[in-house]
N, C-alpha and C positions, 0 to 999 in steps of 0.2 A: 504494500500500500504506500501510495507516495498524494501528498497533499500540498498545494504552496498556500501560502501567506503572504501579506504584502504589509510593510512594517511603514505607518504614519508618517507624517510628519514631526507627531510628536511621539515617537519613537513607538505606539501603539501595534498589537497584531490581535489581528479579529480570527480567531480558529476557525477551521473548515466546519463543518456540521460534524462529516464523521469522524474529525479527530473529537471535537466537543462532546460527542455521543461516548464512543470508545472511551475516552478518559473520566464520563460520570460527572463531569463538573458542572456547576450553575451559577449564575452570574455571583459577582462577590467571593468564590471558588480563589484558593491560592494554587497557584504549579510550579514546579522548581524546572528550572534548568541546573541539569547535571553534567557536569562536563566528562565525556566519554575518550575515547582513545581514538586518535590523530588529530585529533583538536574538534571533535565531532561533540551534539550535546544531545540529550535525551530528556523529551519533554515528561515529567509525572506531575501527577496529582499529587496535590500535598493535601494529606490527610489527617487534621489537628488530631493529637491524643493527649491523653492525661500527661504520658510521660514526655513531651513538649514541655509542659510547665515545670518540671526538674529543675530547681536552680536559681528559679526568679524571683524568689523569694530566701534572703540570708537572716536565719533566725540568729538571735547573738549565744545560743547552745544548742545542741542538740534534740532532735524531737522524738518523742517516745511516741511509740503506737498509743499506748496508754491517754498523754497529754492528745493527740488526733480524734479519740474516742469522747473524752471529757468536753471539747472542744463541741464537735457535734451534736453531742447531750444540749451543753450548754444554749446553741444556736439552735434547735428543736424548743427549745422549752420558752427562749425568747420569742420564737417563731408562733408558735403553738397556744403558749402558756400551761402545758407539759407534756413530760418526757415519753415519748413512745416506748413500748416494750421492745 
């Protein structure tokens, strides 16, 4: 399968349909360009997950599963006005 593109003015590219389709994306969708082997790049879907957020947040100690648990309690019960079983 081979597809062109035509890159704006302002540096924009509007995807073909079926690369759009094949790669499951929708508008507001991120895609990486990966840089591949002889200077070639491979368009993917970037597909947020939890483990994205890894890191962006520097507590000043360490966090306990324990402290994650009490945490969520706490934020159920503010939420709620109380704690779910």
């Amino acid at each position: 399968m081979s597809e062109t593109a035509k890159i704006t003015a302002r540096n924009q590219i509007t995807l073909p349909a079926d690369v759009h389709s094949l790669l499951g994306v929708a508008p507001g969708d991120r895609v990486d360009f990966v840089r591949a082997a002889a200077g070639n790049f491979e368009l993917r879907s970037r597909k947020e997950i939890f483990a994205d957020l890894r890191g962006i947040v520097k507590p000043p100690k360490p966090v306990t599963g324990a402290a994650i648990d009490r945490w969520i309690a706490e934020a159920r019960f503010a939420a709620y006005g109380a704690e779910e079983g």
